[in-house]
C-alpha positions as CSV (number, residue, x, y, z in Angstrom):
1,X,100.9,48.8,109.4
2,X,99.7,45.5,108.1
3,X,98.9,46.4,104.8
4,X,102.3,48.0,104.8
5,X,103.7,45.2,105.7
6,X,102.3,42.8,102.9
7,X,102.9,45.8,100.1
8,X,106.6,45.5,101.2
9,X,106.4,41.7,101.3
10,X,104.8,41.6,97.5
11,X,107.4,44.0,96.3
12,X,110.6,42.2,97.5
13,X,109.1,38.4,95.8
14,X,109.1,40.7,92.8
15,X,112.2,41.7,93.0
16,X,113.5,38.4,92.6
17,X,111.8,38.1,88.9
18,X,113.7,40.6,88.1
19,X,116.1,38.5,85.5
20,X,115.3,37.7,81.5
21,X,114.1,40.2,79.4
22,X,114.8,43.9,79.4
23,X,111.5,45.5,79.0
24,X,109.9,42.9,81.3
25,X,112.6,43.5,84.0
26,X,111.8,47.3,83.1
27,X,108.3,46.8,84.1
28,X,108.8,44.6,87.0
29,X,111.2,46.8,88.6
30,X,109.1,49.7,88.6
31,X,106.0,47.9,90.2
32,X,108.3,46.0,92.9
33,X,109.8,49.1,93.7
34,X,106.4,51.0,94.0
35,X,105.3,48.3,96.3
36,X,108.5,48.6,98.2
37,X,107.7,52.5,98.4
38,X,104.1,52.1,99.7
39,X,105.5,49.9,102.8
40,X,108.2,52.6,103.7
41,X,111.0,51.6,106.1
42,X,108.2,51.0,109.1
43,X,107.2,47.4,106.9
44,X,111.0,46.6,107.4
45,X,111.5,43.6,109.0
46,X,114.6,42.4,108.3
47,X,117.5,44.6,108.4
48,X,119.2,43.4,105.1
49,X,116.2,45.1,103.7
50,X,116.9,48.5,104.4
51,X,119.7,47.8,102.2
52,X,117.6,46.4,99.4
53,X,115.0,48.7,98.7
54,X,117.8,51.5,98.9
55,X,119.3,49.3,96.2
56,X,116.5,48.6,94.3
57,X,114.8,52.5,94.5
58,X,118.6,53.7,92.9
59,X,118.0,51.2,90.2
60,X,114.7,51.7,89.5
61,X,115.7,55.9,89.5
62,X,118.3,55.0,86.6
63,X,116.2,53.3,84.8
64,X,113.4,56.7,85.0
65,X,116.4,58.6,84.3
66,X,117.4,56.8,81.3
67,X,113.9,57.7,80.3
68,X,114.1,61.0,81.0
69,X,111.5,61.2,83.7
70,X,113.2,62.8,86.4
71,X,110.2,63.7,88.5
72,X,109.6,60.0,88.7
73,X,113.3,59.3,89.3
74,X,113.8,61.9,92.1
75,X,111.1,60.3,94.1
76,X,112.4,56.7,93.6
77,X,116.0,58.0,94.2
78,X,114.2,60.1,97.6
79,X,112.5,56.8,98.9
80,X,116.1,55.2,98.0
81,X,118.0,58.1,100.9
82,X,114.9,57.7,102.9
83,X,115.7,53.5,103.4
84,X,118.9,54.2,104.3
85,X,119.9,53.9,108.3
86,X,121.7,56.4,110.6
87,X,125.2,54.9,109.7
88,X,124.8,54.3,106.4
89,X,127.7,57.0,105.6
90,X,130.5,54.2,107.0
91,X,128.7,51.1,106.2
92,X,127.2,51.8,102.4
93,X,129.0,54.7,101.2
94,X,129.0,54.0,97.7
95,X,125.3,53.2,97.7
96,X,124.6,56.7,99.4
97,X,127.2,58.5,97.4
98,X,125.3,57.7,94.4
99,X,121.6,57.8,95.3
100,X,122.7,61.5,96.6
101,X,124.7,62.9,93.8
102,X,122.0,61.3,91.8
103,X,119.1,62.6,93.6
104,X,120.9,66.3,93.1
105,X,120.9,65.8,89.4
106,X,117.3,65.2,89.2
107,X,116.8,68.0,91.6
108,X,118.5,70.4,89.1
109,X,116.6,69.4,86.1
110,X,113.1,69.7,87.6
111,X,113.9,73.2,88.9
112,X,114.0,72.2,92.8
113,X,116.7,73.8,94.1
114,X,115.3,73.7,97.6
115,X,115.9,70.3,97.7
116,X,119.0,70.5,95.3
117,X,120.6,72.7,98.2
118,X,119.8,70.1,101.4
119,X,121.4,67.5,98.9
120,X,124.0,69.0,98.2
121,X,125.0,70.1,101.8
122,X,124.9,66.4,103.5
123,X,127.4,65.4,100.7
124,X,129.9,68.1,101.2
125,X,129.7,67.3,105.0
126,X,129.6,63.4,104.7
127,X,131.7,62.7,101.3
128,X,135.1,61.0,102.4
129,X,136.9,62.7,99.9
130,X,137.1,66.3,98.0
131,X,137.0,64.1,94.4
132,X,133.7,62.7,95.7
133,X,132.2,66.1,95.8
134,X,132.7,67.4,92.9
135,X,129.4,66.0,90.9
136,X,127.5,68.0,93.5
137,X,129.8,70.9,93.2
138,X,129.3,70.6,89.2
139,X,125.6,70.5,90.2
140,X,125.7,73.8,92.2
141,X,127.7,75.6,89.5
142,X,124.9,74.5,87.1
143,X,121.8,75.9,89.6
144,X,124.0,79.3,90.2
145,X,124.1,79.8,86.3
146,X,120.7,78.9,85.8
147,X,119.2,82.3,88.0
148,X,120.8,85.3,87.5
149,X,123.9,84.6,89.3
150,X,126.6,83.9,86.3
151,X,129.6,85.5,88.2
152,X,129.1,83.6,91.2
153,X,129.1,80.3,89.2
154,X,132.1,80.7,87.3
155,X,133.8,82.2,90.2
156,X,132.9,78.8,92.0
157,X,133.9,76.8,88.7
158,X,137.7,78.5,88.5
159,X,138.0,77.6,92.1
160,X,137.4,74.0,91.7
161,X,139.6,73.9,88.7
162,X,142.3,75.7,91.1
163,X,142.0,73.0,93.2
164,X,142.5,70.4,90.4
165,X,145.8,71.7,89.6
166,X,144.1,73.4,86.5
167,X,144.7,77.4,85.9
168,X,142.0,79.0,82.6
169,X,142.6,82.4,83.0
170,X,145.1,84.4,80.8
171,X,145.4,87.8,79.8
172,X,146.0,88.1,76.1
173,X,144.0,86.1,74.1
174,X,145.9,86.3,70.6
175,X,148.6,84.1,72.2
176,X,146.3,81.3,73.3
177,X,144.0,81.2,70.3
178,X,148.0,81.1,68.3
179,X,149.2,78.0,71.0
180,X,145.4,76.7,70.4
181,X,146.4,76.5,66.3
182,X,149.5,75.0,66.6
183,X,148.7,72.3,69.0
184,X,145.6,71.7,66.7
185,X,148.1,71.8,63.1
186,X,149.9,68.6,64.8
187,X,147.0,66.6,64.5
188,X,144.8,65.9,61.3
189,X,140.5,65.4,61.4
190,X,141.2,61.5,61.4
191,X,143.9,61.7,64.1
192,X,141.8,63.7,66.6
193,X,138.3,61.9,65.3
194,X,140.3,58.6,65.9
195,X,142.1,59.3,69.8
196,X,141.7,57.3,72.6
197,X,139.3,57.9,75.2
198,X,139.9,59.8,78.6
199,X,140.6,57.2,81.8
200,X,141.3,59.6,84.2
201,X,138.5,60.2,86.5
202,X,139.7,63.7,87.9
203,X,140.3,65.3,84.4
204,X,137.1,63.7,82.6
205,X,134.8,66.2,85.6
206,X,137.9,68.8,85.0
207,X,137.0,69.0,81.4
208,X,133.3,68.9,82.7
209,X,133.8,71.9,84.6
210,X,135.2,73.5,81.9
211,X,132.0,72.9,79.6
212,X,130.0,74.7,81.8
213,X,132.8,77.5,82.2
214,X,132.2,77.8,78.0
215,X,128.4,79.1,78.6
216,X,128.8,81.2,81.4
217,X,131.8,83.3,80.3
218,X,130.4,83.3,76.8
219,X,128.0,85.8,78.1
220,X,129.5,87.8,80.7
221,X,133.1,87.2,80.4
222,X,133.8,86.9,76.4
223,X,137.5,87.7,76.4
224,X,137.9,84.6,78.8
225,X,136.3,81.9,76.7
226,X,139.3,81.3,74.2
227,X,141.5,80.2,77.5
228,X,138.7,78.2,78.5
229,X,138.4,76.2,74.9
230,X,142.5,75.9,74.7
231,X,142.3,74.5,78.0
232,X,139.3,71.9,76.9
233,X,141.3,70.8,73.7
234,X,144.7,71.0,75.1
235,X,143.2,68.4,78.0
236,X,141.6,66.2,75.2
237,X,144.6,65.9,72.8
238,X,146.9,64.8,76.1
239,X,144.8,62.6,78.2
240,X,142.4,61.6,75.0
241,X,138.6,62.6,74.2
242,X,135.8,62.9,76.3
243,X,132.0,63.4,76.3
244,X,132.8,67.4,76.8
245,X,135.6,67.7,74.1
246,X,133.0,68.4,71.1
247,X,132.1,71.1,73.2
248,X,135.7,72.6,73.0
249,X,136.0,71.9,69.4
250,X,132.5,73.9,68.7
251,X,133.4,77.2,70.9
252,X,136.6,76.7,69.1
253,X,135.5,76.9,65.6
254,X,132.5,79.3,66.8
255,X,135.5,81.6,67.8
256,X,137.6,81.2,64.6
257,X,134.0,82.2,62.5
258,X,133.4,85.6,65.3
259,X,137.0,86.6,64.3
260,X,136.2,86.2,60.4
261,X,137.5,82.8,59.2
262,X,134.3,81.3,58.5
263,X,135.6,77.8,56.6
264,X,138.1,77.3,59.1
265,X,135.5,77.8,61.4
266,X,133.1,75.5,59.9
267,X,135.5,72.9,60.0
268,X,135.7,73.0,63.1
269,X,132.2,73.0,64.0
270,X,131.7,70.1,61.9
271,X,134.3,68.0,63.3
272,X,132.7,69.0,66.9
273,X,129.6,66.9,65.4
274,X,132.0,64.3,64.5
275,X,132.9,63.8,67.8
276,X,129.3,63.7,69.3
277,X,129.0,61.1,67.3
278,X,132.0,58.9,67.9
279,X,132.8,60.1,72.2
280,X,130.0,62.3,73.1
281,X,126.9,61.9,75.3
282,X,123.5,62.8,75.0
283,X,124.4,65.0,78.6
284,X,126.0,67.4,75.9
285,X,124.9,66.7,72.2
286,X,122.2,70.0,73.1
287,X,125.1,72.2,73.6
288,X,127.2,71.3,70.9
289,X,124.1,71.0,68.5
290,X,123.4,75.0,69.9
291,X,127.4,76.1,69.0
292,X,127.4,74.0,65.8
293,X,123.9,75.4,64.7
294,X,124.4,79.1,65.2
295,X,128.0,78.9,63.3
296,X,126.2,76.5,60.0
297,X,123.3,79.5,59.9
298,X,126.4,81.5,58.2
299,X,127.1,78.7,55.9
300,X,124.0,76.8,55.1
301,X,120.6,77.6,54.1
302,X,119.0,79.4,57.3
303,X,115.1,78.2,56.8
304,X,116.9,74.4,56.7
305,X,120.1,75.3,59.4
306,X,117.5,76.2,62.0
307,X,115.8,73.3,62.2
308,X,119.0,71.6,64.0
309,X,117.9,73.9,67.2
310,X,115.1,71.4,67.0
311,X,117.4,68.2,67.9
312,X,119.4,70.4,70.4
313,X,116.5,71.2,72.5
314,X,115.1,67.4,71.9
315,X,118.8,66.1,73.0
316,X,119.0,68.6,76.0
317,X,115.6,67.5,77.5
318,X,116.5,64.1,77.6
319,X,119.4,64.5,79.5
320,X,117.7,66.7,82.1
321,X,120.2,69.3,81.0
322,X,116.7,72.7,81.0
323,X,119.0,75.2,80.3
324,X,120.6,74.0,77.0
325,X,117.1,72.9,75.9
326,X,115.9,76.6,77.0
327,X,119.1,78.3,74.3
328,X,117.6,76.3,71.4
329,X,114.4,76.7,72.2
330,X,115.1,81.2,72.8
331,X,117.5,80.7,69.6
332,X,115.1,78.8,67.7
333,X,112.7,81.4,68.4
334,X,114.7,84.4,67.6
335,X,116.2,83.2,64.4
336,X,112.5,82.2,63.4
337,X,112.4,85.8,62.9
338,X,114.8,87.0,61.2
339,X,114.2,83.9,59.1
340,X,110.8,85.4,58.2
341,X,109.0,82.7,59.7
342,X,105.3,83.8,60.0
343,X,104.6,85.7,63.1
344,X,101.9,83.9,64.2
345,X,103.8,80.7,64.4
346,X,106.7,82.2,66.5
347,X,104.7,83.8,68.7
348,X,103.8,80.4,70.0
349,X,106.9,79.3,69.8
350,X,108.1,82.5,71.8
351,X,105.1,81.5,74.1
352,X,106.6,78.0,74.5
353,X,110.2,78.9,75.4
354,X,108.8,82.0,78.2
355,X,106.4,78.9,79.7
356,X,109.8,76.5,79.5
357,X,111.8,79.3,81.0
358,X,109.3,79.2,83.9
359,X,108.9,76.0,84.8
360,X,112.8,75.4,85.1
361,X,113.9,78.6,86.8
362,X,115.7,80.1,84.0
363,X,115.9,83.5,84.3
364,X,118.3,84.9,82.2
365,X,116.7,83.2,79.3
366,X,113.1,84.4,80.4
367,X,113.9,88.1,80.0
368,X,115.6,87.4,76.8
369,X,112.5,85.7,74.9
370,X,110.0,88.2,76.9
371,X,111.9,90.5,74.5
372,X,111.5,89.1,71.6
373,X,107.7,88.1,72.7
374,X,107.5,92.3,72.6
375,X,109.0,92.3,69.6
376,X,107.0,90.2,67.9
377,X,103.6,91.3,69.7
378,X,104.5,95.0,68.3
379,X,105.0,93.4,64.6
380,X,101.7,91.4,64.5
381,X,99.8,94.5,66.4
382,X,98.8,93.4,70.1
383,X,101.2,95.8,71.2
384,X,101.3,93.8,74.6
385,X,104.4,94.8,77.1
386,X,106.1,91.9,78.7
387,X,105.2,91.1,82.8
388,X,108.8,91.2,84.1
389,X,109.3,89.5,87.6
390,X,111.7,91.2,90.2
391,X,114.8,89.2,89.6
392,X,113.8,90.0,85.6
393,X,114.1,93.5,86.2
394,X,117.1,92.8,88.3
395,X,119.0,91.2,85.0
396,X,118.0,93.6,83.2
397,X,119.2,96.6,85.1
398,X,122.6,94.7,86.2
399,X,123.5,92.5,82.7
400,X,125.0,94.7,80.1
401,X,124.8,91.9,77.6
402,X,120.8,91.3,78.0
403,X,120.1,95.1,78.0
404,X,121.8,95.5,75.1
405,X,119.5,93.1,73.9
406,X,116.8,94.8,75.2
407,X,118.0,98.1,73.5
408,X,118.6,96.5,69.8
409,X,114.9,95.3,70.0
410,X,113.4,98.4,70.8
411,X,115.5,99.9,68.3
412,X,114.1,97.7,65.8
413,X,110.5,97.9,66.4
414,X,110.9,101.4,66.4
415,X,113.1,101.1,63.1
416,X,109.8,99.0,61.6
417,X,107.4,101.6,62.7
418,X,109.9,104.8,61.8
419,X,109.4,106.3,65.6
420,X,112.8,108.0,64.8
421,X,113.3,109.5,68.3
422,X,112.9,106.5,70.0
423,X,115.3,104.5,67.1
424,X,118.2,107.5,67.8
425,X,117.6,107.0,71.8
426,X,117.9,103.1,71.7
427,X,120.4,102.5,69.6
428,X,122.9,105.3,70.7
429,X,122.0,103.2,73.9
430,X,123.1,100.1,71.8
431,X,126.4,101.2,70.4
432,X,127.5,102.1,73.9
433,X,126.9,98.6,74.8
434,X,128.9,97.0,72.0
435,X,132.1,96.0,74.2
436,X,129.8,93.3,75.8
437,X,129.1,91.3,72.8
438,X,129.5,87.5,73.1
439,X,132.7,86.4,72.3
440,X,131.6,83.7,69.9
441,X,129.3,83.6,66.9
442,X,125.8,83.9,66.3
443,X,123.2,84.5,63.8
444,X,122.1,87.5,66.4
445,X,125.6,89.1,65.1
446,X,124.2,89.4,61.5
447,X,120.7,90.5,62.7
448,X,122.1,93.1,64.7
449,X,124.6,94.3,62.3
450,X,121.8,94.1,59.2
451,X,119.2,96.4,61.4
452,X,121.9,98.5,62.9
453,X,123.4,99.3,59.3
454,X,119.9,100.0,57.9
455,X,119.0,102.4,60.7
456,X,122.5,104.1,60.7
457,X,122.1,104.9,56.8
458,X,118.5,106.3,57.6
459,X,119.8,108.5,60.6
460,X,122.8,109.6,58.5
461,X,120.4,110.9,56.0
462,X,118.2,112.9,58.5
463,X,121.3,114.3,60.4
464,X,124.2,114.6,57.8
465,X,126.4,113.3,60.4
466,X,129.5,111.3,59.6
467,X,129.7,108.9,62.1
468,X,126.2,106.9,61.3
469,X,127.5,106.6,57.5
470,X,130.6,105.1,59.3
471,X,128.4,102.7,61.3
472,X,126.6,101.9,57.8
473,X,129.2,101.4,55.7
474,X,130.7,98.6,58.4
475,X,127.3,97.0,58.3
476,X,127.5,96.4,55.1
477,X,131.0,95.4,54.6
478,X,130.3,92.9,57.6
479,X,127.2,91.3,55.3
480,X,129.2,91.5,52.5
481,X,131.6,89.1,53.8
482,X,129.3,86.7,55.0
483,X,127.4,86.0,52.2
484,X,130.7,85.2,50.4
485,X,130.1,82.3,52.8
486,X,126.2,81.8,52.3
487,X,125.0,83.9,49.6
488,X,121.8,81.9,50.0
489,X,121.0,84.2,53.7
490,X,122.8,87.1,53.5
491,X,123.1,88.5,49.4
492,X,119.9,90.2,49.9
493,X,120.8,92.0,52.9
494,X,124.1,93.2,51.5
495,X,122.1,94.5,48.4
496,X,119.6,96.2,50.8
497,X,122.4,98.2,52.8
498,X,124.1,98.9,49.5
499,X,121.3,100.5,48.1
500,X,120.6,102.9,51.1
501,X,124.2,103.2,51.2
502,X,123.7,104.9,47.5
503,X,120.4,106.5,48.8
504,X,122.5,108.2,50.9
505,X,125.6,109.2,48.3
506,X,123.0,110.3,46.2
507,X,124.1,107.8,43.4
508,X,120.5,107.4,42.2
509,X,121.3,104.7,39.8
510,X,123.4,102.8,41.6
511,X,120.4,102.7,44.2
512,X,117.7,102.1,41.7
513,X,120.0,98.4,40.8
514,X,120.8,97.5,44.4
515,X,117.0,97.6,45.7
516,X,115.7,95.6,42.9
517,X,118.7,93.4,43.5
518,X,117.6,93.3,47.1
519,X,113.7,92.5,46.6
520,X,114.4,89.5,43.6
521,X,117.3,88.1,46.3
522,X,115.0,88.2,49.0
523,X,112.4,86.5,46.4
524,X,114.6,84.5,45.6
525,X,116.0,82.8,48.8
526,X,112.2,83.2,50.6
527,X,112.6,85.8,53.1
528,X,109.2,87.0,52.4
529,X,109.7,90.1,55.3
530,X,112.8,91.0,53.8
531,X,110.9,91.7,50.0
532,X,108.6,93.5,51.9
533,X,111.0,95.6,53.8
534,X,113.3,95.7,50.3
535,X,110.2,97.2,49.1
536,X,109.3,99.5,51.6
537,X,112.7,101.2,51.6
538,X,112.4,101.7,48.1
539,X,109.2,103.4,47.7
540,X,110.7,105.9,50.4
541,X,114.0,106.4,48.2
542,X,111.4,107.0,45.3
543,X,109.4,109.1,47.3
544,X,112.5,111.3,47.8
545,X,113.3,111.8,43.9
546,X,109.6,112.8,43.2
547,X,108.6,109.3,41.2
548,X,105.1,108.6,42.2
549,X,104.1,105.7,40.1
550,X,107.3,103.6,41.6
551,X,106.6,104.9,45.3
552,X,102.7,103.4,44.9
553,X,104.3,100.4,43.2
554,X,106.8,99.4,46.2
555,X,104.1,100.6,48.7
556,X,101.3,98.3,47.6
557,X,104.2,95.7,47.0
558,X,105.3,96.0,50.7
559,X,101.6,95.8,51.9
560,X,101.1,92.7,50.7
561,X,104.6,91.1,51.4
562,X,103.7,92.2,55.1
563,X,100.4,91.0,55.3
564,X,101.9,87.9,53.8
565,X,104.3,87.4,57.2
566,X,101.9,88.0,59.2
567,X,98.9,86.1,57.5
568,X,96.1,87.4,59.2
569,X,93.2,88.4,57.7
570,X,92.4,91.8,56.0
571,X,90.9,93.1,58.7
572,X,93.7,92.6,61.6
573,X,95.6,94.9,63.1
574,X,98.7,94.3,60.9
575,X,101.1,96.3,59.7
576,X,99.9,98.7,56.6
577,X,101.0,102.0,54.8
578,X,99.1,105.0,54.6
579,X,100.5,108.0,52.3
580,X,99.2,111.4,53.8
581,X,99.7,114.8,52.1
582,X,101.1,117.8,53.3
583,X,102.2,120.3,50.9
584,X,101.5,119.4,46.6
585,X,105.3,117.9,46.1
586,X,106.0,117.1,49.6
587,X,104.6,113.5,51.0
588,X,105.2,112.1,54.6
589,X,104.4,108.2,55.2
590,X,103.7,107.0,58.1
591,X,103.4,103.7,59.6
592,X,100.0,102.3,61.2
593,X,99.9,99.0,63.1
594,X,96.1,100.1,64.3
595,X,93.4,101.2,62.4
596,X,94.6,101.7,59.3
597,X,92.2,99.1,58.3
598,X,89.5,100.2,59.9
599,X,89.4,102.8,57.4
600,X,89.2,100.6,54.4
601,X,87.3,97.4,54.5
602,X,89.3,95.5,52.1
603,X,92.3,95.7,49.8
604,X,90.4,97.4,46.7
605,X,88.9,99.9,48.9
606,X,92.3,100.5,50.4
607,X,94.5,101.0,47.0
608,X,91.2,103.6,46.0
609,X,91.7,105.7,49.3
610,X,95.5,105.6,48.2
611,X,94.6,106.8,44.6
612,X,92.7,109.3,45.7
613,X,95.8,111.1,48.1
614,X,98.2,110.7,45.4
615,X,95.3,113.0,43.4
């Protein structure tokens, strides 16, 4: 007790040097405070000191905070509560309000939501006042989103807007998105950029509640999310901007860009920067960096657009804010490989985001990367299945929006490896899935409809039925249109599902120009995995018209493009081509992802067992 006694003693004559400099007060603080902490409230001698080391723990919890060390912070905001006396309710109620609500915040970002819930609970039974409650509430919304229980958040969040006075839900959309433009035509860039802040305590955590509202219903509840971004803009240009209204203005232009109008759009996205800059927080520059990122993939370069992802997830971390830090990272990851980044490199990157996933309880995201980890496992040759935990398997029996995920990957791989069974069974599965896609845009829209068009063109040749040249042919008028807006991303994919298109009309010139238009696009604009699919799709379409020399050509061209993405050495289990004959004019090729090697120890001896087939 007597040691206790003199660490408490040392800490509070530190605490009184605690004027001058920043970074020295910085320092102080924290080793006064931890001297405080190593007494406990037995070395309390003096009453008033309860008081002060509550004080001085909540200051010295902002200041981690600010830092972005919430572990830290939670325990100096914990000692904070645990100075505080039985009626400290009544007589410090700001003081506890604060350490509390903070202490919940901290809670939430390190993925304790045992503690999170105790927290919570004392301030809905000890707050004086409903308005009081509401960080918490916010809090608990946030924790119910972050597992596998969406609908339960946002059924949480309308309430509490309810009880604000403030109604989101509509039934027809067209008519809010058209009040939505012509509240918006009333005001120009500069006007909006240059508004006064919001004052109004109630509808600054209104418009809060709303934010969140945005990411939930984006993925369960699409049709709602244009009331929910009216609502955010319409409560921004009335009362003035704050920290959440660049979040409005980038679901809003993300929406515009899903329904077509790309520029418009875009301009919106870009003003939703604008405002991060000028009103926003760090608490949501993560999210609107996400929104923003995923609509510029359809405008800028995507090898240099991606790289934003990297300052969402940086931004999101050091607000405490796992989950938006978690969608960069997952959409970092999964645009890596459409981008053709080399597999190797977003495997780990894949690896990072399932470990982050982990560590801060996000579920929903976990079983959404494990996909992609299969995905990419599969492509480099591991063939490793993902370990999905209970409440995994629970999303993805239960959440249309992640199996259809699920189902569009499998389709893929099995696309890659022409397993044509398994492609038909997955993506039939797919298609009947479609009514749950997210409600605004994302670069998974273009992947999906690329990969989607190319396997419908292939199925419509096999089967003659109409309905898959349908699919096809909306592909590629979908990729068409977008690379009006960034030729750089999507020309060669357009060029690509042209030329099957052709494959498949039998116009065998018009095929012949579209796949060499495809591979020098791809060439071109460095999507090495798309020359070497360009390539691959080609030597099959010569395979078909009986020109050997060209199908060898594309073949060995497609090897090499492939072993390129993957970059692993000639003897890995990577993706290769083997011809194998079965009647004198009549070749199957299949695809190996094992083995195939093992049969030729290097490249030469590999193009002489090909020779020799073709013979």
């Amino acid at each position: 007790h007597r040691r206790c006694v003199i660490h408490f003693k040392y800490g509070l004559e530190l605490s009184s040097l605690l004027t001058g400099n920043e970074d020295v007060i910085a320092s102080v603080l924290f080793t006064a405070v931890n001297q405080l902490n190593l007494g406990g409230p037995p070395a309390v001698q003096d009453e008033i000191h309860y008081f002060t080391a509550s004080r001085l723990n909540l200051r010295a919890g902002k200041k981690a905070m600010e830092m972005s060390d919430y572990e830290t912070a939670y325990s100096y905001l914990d000692s904070g509560i645990s100075f505080l006396r039985k009626k400290h309710w009544q007589e410090h109620y700001a003081l506890s309000l604060e350490l509390y609500s903070l202490a919940a915040k901290c809670a939430l970002t390190n993925g304790d939501h045992t503690s999170l819930k105790l927290l919570i609970i004392e301030v809905v039974a000890k707050a004086h006042f409903f308005e009081d409650k509401l960080e918490v509430l916010y809090f608990e919304t946030c924790a119910l989103a972050y597992s596998s229980r969406l609908a339960e958040s946002i059924e949480k969040g309308l309430d509490i807007l309810s009880k604000l006075g403030i109604e989101v839900q509509g039934t027809n959309v067209e008519a809010r998105v058209q009040e939505t433009k012509e509240l918006l035509s009333a005001h120009t860039d500069d006007e909006i950029l240059n508004s006064r802040q919001m004052a109004d305590p109630t509808i600054i955590i209104a418009v809060k509640f709303l934010g969140k509202l945005e990411t939930g219903m984006t993925q369960i509840m699409s049709k709602s999310v244009p009331h929910v971004t009216f609502k955010i803009i319409e409560l921004s240009l009335t009362h003035g901007m704050s920290p959440v209204s660049p979040i409005g203005f980038a679901y809003y232009g993300s929406y515009l860009a899903k329904q077509g109008n790309i520029n418009e759009g875009y301009r919106y996205v870009k003003l939703a920067l604008s405002l991060l800059d000028k009103v926003g927080s760090r608490e949501n520059a993560g999210e609107v960096l996400s929104v923003c990122t995923q609509v510029r993939t359809y405008v800028e370069p995507l090898q240099a657009a991606l790289e934003y992802h990297h300052e969402g997830y940086a931004a999101a971390m050091a607000s405490g804010d796992n989950s938006v830090a978690v969608i960069n990272m997952f959409f970092l990851t999964a645009s890596s490989v459409f981008a053709g980044v080399n597999l190797q490199r977003t495997q780990g990157l894949c690896d990072d985001t399932i470990q982050l996933c982990e560590q801060r309880q996000q579920s929903i995201w976990m079983v959404q990367a494990q996909q992609v980890q299969r995905t990419l496992s599969k492509l480099i040759g591991t063939g490793e299945e993902p370990k999905y935990s209970l409440e995994g398997r629970d999303i993805l029996a239960t959440n249309n929006s992640v199996l259809r995920s699920y189902h569009y990957q499998t389709a893929y791989v099995s696309f890659i490896f022409r397993s044509y069974d398994d492609t038909i069974e997955n993506i039939e599965k797919y298609f009947a899935l479609q009514k749950t896609t997210w409600g605004i845009l994302f670069l998974a829209h273009a992947v999906h409809a690329f990969h989607t068009g190319l396997i419908s063109f292939w199925v419509a040749r096999k089967s003659r039925e109409q309905r898959w040249y349908q699919r096809g042919n909306q592909s590629k008028l979908a990729l068409k249109r977008w690379a009006e807006s960034s030729q750089w991303t999507f020309e060669n994919k357009w060029y690509l599902l042209e030329a099957e298109e052709s494959f498949c009309n039998n116009d065998v010139e018009a095929a012949k120009t579209y796949y060499e238009k495809a591979i020098t696009s791809a060439k071109l604009h460095k999507f090495v995995h798309e020359v070497a699919l360009a390539h691959e799709l080609a030597a099959y379409f010569y395979l078909e018209m009986g020109a050997r020399e060209q199908t060898m050509e594309h073949f060995m061209q497609a090897h090499e493009k492939y072993l390129e993405w993957v970059s692993w050495l000639m003897n890995s289990e990577c993706v290769v081509l083997c011809v194998d004959v079965f009647t004198h004019n009549a070749l199957d090729c299949c695809i190996f992802s094992k083995g195939a090697l093992g049969k030729c120890d290097s490249l030469l001896k590999f193009v002489e067992f090909m020779k020799k087939l073709w013979h």
